[in-house]
N, C-alpha and C positions, 0 to 999 in steps of 0.2 A: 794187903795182897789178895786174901780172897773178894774182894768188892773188886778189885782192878781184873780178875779172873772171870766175874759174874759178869761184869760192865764189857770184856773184851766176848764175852759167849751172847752175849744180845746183842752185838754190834755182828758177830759173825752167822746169829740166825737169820736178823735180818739181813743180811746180803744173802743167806742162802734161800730163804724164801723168794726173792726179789730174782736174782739168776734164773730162779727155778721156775717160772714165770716169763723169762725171755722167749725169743723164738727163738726155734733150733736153728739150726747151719744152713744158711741159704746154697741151695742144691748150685753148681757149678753150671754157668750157660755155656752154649759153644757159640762158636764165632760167627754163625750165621744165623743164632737165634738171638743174638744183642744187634745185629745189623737191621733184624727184624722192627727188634725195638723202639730201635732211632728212626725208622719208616714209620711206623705209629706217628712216634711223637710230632717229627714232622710234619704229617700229614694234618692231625688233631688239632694240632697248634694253631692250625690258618681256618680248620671247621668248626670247634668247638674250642677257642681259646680259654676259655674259664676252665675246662676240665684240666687241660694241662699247668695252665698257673697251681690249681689246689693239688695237681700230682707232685709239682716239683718242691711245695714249701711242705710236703710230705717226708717220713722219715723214709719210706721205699724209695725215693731219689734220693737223698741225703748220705744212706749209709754206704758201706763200701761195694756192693752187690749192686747196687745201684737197681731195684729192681722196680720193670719198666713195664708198657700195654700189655706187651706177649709174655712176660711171663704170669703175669694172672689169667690173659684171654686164651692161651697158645691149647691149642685143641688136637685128637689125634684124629686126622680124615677117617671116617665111615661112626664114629660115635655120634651117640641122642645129641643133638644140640649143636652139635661144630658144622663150621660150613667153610668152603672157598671163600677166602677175602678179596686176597692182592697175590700178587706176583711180587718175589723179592728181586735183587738189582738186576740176577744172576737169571729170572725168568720163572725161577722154578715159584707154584704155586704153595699157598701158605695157610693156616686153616684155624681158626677163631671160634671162641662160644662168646654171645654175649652174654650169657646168664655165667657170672663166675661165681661158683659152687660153694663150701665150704673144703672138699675135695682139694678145689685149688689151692683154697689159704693154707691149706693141710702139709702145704710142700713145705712150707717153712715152720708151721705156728701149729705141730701137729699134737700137740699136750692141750692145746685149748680147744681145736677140735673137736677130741676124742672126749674133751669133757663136754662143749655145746652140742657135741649129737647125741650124747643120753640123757642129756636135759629137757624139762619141759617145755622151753624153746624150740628146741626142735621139733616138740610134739604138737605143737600150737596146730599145726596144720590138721592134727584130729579133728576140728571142729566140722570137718565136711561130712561126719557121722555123727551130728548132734542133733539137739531139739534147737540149739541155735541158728543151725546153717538149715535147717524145714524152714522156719521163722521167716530166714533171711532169701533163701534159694524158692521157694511157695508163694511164702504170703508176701513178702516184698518183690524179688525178681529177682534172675540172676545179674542184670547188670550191674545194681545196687550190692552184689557178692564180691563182683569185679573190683569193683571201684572202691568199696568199704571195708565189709570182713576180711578181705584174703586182702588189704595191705598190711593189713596188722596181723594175723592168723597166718597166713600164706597159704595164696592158693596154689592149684598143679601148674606146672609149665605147660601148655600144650603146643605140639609142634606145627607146622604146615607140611607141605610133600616137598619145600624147597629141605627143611630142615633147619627153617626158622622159628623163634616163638612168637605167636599167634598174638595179636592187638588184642586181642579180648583179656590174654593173661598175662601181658609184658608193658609197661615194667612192674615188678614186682618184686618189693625187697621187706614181705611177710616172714617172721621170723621163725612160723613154719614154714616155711618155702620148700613145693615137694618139685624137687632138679630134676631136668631129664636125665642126670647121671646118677641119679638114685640117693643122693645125699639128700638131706633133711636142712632147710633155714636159710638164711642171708645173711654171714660176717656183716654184709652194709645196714643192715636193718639199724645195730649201734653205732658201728665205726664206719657213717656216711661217707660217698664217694667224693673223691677220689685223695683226699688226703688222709682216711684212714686213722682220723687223730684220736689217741686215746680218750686226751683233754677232754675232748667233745661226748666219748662216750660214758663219760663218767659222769656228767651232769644230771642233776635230775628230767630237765628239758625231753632228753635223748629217750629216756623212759613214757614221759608225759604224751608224746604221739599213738601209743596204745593205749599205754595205762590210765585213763581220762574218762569222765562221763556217767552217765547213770549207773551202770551197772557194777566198774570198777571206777572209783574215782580216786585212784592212790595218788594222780599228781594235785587235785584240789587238797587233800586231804595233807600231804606233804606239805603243799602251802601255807595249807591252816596255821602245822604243827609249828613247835619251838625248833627243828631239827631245820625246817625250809625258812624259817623267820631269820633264824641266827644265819644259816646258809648266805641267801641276800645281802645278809650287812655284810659277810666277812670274805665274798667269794672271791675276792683279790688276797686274799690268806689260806685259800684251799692247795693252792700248788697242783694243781690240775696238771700242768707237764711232765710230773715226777716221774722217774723213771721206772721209783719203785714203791710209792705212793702207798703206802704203810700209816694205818691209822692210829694218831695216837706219835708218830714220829714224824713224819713230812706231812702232816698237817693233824690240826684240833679242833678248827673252829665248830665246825659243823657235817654230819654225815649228809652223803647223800645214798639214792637208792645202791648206786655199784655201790656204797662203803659196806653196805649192812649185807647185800646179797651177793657180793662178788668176792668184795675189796680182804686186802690181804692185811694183817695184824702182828702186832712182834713177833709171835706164837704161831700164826695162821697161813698156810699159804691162800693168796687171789686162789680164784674157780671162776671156770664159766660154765658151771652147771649150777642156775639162778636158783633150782629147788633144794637144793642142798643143807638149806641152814632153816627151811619152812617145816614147824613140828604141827601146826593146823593146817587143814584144807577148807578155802575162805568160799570156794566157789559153789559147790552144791548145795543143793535144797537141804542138808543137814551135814553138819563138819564133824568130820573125824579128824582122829590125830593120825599121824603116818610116819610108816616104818618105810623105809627104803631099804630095797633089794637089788644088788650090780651081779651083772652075769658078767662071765668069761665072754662074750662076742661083745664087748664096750656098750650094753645099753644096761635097763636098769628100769624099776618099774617101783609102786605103790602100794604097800600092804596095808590098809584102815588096823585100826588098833582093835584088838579081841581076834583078828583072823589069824588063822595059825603062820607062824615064821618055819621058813623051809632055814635049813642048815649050810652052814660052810659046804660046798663039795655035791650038793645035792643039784639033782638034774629038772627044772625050770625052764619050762619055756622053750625046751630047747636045747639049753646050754648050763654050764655050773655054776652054782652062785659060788663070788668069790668075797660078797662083803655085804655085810650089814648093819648099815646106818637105822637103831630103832628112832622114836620120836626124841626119847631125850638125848640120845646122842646130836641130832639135829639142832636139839635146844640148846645144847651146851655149843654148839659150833655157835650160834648167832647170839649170844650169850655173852662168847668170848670177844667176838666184833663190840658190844655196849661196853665189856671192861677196859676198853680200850679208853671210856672216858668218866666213866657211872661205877660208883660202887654195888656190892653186892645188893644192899637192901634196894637199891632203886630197882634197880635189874627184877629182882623178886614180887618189888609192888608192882612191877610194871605187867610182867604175866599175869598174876595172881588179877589183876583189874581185869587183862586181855581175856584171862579162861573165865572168867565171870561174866562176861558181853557172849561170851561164845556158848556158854552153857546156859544161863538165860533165855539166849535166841533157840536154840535147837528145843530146850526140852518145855520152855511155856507153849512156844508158836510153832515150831517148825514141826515137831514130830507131830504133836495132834492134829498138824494139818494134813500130813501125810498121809496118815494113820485113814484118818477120814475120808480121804479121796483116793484111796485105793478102795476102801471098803464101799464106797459109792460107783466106784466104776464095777467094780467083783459084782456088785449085788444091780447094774443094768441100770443105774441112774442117771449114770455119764458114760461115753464111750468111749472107748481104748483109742481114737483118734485124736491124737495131741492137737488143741488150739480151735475146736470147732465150738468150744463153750464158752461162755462168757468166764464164771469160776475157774475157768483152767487159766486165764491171763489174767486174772487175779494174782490167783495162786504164785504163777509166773513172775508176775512180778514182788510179790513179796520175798521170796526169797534170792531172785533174779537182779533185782536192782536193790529194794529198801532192804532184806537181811545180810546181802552182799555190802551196802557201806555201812551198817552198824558195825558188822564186823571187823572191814579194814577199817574202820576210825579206829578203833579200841585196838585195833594194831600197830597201830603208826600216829598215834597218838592225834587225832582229829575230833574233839568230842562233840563239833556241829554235828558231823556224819554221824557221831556213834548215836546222838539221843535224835535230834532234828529230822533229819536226811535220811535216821536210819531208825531205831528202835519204837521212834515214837508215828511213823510210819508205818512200819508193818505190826503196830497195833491198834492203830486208828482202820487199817485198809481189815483186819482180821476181825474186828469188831463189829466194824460197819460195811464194810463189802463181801467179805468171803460169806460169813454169818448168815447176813439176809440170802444172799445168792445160793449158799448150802440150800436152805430152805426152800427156795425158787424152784429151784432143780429136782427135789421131791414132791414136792406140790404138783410141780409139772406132769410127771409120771403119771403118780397115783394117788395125789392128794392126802397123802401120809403122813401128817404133820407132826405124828407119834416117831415116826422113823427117825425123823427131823431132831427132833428132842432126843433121844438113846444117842443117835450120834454125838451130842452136847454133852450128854451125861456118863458118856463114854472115854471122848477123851478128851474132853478139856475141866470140866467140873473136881476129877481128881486131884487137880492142879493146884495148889491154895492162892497162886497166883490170880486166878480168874474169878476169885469169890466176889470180888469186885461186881463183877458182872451179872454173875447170878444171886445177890444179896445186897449187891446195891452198895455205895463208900462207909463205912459206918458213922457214927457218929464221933465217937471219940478219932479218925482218921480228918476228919471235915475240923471241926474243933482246932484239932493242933494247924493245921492248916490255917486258919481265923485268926488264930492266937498270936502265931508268926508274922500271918499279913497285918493283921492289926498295933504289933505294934513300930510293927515301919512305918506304915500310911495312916494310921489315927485308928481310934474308935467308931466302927460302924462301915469304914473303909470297905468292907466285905460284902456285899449282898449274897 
């Protein structure tokens, strides 16, 4: 009896997680806002046939609301972005945005919304205040901003005087996408147009158009892992349609990125707030762990670990914090996503590996390189102008691209990236690039070779890590080494 009482409380979690995850009530059209509709489609259907084929084997034609062009485009005359289309049967004029907002999905899917606008998704589009978008908008151009960072990042909408968007910024479905109507990101950025299919946004793929490349390489690295190997063989076994797509119960073979940062679990409700379950921050020049903080106006922000946490009720920012996710609360949400197929001890070795790549990188390389180049910019060696030094795009990159895939290896289980790609990178570039260049750069000045050295003996000699460097391999380290090689490959095998 009580196992038939357990067995009937997991059957009714999960449908309440899965419910809970639907859209809400599709808002009621009136009679000449679906007459609207059928003018689109007809119309679309003879100009751009493919987009109406992938709207109709969509679930917005399918279900009983049938929802159709005007209710995602339908605009209110004199708003940022809407314009005069058509005239409907009846004469009277009709008024369209082509940028459809998050605002719009909002009418129906407004729990996911409110989660993807306090997400780091929606922040994406920060990068127009970074050292990346100087980089990108300076040293590259902004056409290259156009066309690159802001499809992935999102760039602003910008208007015309007609009250269209501007060829320079449309189209664009960056997943910070900053809307003329003030909302944040692109529902299509995942759920590509015009069919909107979950299926689709749940695949790793869907991710891999940002997530890719030198600097974050999470879809190579996914590839690598056993999670995208097994993925492959068995993605005819993932049930990608599911309604309520529950890991661990409508499917096992293999997670993809939404399983781990989205995806919903017997215990767990889905989120489309992607940072929610992240207890590291992989991307700066040295990682912290992070406490998450949600205010009362639906957004929410990043505390690093050792800064003081403000309270329930307490006024931030603005507004009152109403919750606080610290790190290991975080840890424990995505924790709960691996039990879904991993026992404890895996789960544990699997951190305990990830916080060893992470603490490794930050406290052999990262901070003493920090350390050192602020102290060289402070004392007039370098200039407070990002990127005009050779050592600064050093710098940049070590921890920009090579400390960036050590880390997501050791995250996502990719151990090319974590030693190859990544660690054994930003110590070959730290030894033999930053090193001599440090040097360069004083010599330069004031031929201070002494200054050169304090900086070495300052912050990196402390290290026991870098004795290597300054005392050379030992003997008995060379030896065991020999020992090993020799006796795979013979005697003398060694030079």
């Amino acid at each position: 009896m009580k196992s038939a009482i357990k067995g009937l409380a997991m059957i009714l979690s999960v449908f309440a997680l899965s419910t809970a995850n639907a859209a809400t009530a599709v808002p009621a059209k009136s009679k000449q806002d679906a007459q609207i509709g059928q003018l689109c489609i007809s119309c679309h259907a003879e100009q751009s046939p493919g987009l109406i084929a992938e709207w109709k084997k969509s679930r917005h034609a399918t279900n009983k609301a049938k929802v159709d062009c005007y209710d995602c485009h339908k605009g209110k005359e004199g708003d940022k972005g809407v314009v005069k289309h058509m005239e409907d049967k009846a004469g009277k004029p009709f008024f369209i945005s082509a940028v459809v907002s998050p605002k719009s999905c909002a009418r129906c899917h407004e729990k996911e919304v409110a989660q993807q606008q306090r997400s780091h998704h929606a922040k994406g589009g920060e990068i127009l205040a970074s050292l990346d978008n100087i980089m990108g908008e300076v040293i590259g151009g902004p056409a290259a901003v156009n066309a690159g960072c802001g499809q992935c990042h999102g760039g602003e909408i910008q208007l015309n005087a007609a009250g269209e968007a501007t060829p320079e910024t449309w189209p664009n479905t960056g997943i910070g996408r900053l809307n003329p109507d003030g909302s944040r990101g692109s529902c299509s950025a995942c759920h590509a147009r015009h069919s909107f299919s979950s299926a689709q946004a749940r695949t790793p793929d869907t991710c891999g158009k940002c997530h890719l490349g030198p600097d974050h390489p999470q879809m190579e690295i996914y590839n690598e892992s056993k999670h995208g190997i097994v993925y492959r063989a068995k993605v005819n076994e993932m049930n990608l349609d599911s309604r309520n797509w529950v890991a661990g119960v409508d499917y096992s073979a293999a997670p993809t990125c939404a399983t781990c940062h989205m995806g919903a679990t017997r215990t767990q409700g889905a989120t489309h707030d992607v940072g929610e379950r992240i207890s590291w921050t992989l991307r700066p020049p040295i990682s912290t762990r992070l406490n998450m903080v949600r205010l009362a106006n639906g957004d929410e922000f990043d505390q690093p670990e050792g800064k003081a946490l403000p309270k329930i009720g307490d006024e931030v920012k603005g507004a009152k914090v109403t919750e606080i996710l610290t790190w290991e609360d975080r840890r424990k949400q995505m924790a709960n996503v691996c039990a879904s197929c991993h026992s404890s001890n895996v789960i544990n070795g699997h951190y305990n590996q990830f916080d060893g790549v992470v603490n490794l990188y930050n406290d052999k390389f990262a901070k003493p390189i920090a350390g050192a180049m602020k102290e060289l910019q402070d004392k007039g060696y370098i200039t407070a102008a990002p990127f005009d030094e050779k050592i600064e795009w050093t710098w940049y990159e070590i921890w920009h691209h090579e400390g960036r895939r050590a880390r997501h290896g050791a995250a996502m289980h990719g151990p090319d990236y974590t030693w190859w790609h990544g660690i054994y990178e930003v110590a070959q570039h730290t030894y033999f690039k930053w090193i001599p260049e440090m040097r360069e750069v004083v010599r330069k000045k004031d031929g201070n070779e002494q200054f050169a050295d304090e900086i070495l003996n300052k912050y990196f000699k402390p290290i026991g890590d870098h004795d290597w460097y300054f005392s050379g391999i030992s003997k008995d380290a060379v030896e065991k080494v020999r020992k090993g090689f020799e006796e795979r490959y013979g005697k003398g095998s060694m030079k």
